[in-house]
N, C-alpha and C positions, 0 to 999 in steps of 0.2 A: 504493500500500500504506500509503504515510505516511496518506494520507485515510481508508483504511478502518480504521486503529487509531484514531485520533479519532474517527470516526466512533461506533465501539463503548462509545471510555468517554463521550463525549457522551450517548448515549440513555442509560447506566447511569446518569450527570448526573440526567438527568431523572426515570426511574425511582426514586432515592432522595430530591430535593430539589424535583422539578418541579410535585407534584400541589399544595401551596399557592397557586403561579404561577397552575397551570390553573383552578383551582377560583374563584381571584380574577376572572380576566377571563371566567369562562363566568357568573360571578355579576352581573359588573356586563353584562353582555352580556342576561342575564335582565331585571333592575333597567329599564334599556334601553328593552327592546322590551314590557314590562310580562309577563312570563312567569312564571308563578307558581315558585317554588323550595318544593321538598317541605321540609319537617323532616327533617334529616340526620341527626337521633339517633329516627328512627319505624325501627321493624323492617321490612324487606324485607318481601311479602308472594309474592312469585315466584320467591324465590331454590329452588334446587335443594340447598341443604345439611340437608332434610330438618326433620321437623314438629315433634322433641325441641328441637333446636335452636333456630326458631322461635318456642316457645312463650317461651322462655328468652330471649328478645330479647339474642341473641348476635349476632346477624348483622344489623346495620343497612344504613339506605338510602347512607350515606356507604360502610361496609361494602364495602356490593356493588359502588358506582359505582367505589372505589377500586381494590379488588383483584379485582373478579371485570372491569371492564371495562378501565380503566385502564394494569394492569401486566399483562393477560393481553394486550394490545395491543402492550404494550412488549417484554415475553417474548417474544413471538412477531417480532418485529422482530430481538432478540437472536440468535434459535434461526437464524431463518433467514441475517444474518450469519455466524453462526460455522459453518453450515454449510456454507456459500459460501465462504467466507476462515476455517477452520481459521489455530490459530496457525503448523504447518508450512508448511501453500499460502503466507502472508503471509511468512514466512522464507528458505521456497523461491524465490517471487519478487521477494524483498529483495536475496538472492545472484544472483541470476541477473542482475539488473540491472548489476551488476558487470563483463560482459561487454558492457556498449553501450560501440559507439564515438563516442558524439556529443561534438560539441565539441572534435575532436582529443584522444579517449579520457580526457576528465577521468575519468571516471567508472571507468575501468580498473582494479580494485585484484586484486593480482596473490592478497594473501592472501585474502579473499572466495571466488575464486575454488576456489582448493583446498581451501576448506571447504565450499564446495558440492558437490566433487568427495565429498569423503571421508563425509560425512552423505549424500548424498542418492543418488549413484553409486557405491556399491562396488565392486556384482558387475561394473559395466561398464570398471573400469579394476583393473589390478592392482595389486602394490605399488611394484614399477619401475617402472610409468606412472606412476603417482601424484608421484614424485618427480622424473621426467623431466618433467612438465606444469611445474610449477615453475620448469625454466629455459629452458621452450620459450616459456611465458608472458612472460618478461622479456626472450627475446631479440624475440620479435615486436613487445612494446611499442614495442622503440628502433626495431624495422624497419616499423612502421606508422606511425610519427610522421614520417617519412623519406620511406616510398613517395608517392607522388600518387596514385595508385590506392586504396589504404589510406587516406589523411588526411582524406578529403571526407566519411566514410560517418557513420551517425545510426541506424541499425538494425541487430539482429544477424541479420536477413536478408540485409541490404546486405552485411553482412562474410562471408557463409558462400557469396555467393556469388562474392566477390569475390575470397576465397580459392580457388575450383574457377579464374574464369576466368585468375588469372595463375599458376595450377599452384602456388601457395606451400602446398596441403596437406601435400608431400609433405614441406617441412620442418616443417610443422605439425601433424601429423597428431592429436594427443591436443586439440586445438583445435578440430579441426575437429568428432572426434569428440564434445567437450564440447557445440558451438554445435548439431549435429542433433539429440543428445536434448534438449537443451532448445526449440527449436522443435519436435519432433514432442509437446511435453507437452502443448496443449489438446487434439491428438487423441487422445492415448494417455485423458488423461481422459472426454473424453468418450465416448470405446468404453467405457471401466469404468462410465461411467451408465448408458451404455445397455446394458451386458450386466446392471446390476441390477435396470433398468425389465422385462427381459423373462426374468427370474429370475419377477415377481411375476405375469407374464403365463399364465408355463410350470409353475413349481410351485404350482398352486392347491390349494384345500382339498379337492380332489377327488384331489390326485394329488401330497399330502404325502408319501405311504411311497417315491417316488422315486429311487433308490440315484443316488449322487455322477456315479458313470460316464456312467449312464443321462442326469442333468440333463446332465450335461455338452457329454454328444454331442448333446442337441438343442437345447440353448442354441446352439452351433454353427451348427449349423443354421437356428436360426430368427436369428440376429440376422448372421450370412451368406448369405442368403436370396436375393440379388442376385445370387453366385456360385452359390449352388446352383441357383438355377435353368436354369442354363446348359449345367450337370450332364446326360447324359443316360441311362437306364439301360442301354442298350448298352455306356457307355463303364465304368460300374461292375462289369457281368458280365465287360467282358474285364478290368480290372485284376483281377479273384478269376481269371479262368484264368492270366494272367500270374503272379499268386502262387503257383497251385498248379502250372505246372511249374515254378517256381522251387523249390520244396520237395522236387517230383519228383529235379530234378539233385542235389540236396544229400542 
């Protein structure tokens, strides 16, 4: 995460400071191999900003090369970072890393930890877990550093499952519950990509007027497809008779 914050203001680096750099070494790169370099102050003759514009020798060949290819290169570099690694995602897995036990739990830090509880997990911890987590957190640190079982591990897979095999969920339980949702996060996200890759599949411009319900139940469908098909219509006619003498009794 440390890399992909660098990473960000590096190309912004570039983006505001870099195009002299560039323009230097693609000149003498020119110069070189004998390649001829246009006049950077002649007007574009292909740009797409239109003929008013144009005539007006607004829009030069530096112009174009700059900003139309340049930082629309760079933009696009940016866009798709911060679509990948949002500032949350990056925050999110900033805290979470708080939870490895490499190195005999250097990395362990107990407040991290409940503020990744409290931002990121609400609905799934109440407010008496919340406050319990806190000294469940601190007694497991001194009994992990202690255990053998505990002190070798380097993954928070290692730990989640190391806590099933010597049965310590049961005095840990708000840990253990911490450590599965954050392991099941790449899947939970990427079921949410992919219910929106097949949002754009299923609501097309053919079958915009849609009602919520309507998408809903067949987004279901279609991006559980592997279960439904296993589905058979026998088994759906008898669950509606089951329904309806259930409704009969009542």
């Amino acid at each position: 995460m440390c890399l992909v914050g660098t990473t960000k203001y590096l190309i912004q680096v570039l983006r505001e400071d870099g195009w002299d750099a560039l323009f230097t070494e693609v000149k003498n790169f020119c110069e070189k191999h004998d390649i001829e370099i246009p006049d950077l102050n002649d007007v574009h003759s292909t740009t797409k900003f239109g003929r008013s514009r144009l005539q007006q020798g607004q829009v030069t060949i530096e112009h174009y090369f700059r900003v139309e290819i340049f930082f629309t290169a760079i933009d696009q570099q940016l866009q798709e970072l911060n679509n990948r690694f949002s500032e949350q995602a990056i925050d999110l897995l900033t805290l979470s890393c708080a939870l490895t036990p490499k190195d005999n739990y250097k990395s362990f830090n107990i407040e991290k930890i409940c503020t990744l509880v409290e931002k990121y997990y609400p609905v799934d911890f109440n407010m008496q877990e919340k406050i319990n987590l806190k000294f469940q957190l601190q007694h497991f640190l001194i009994d992990a550093r202690q255990d053998l079982n505990l002190k070798n591990l380097s993954t928070i897979q290692e730990l989640c499952s190391c806590l099933i095999a010597t049965e310590k969920t049961q005095n840990f339980y708000l840990i253990d519950r911490l450590l599965r949702l954050i392991m099941t996060l790449p899947v939970s996200t990427a079921t949410t990509e992919r219910s929106f890759s097949a949002m754009k599949i299923i609501k097309s411009r053919l079958r915009n007027k849609m009602e919520d319900d309507f998408l809903a139940d067949t987004m279901t469908i279609y991006i559980e497809r592997e279960i439904v098909a296993s589905i058979t219509f026998e088994s759906i006619i008898d669950d509606f008779k089951l329904i309806k003498e259930r409704r009969a009794l009542l």
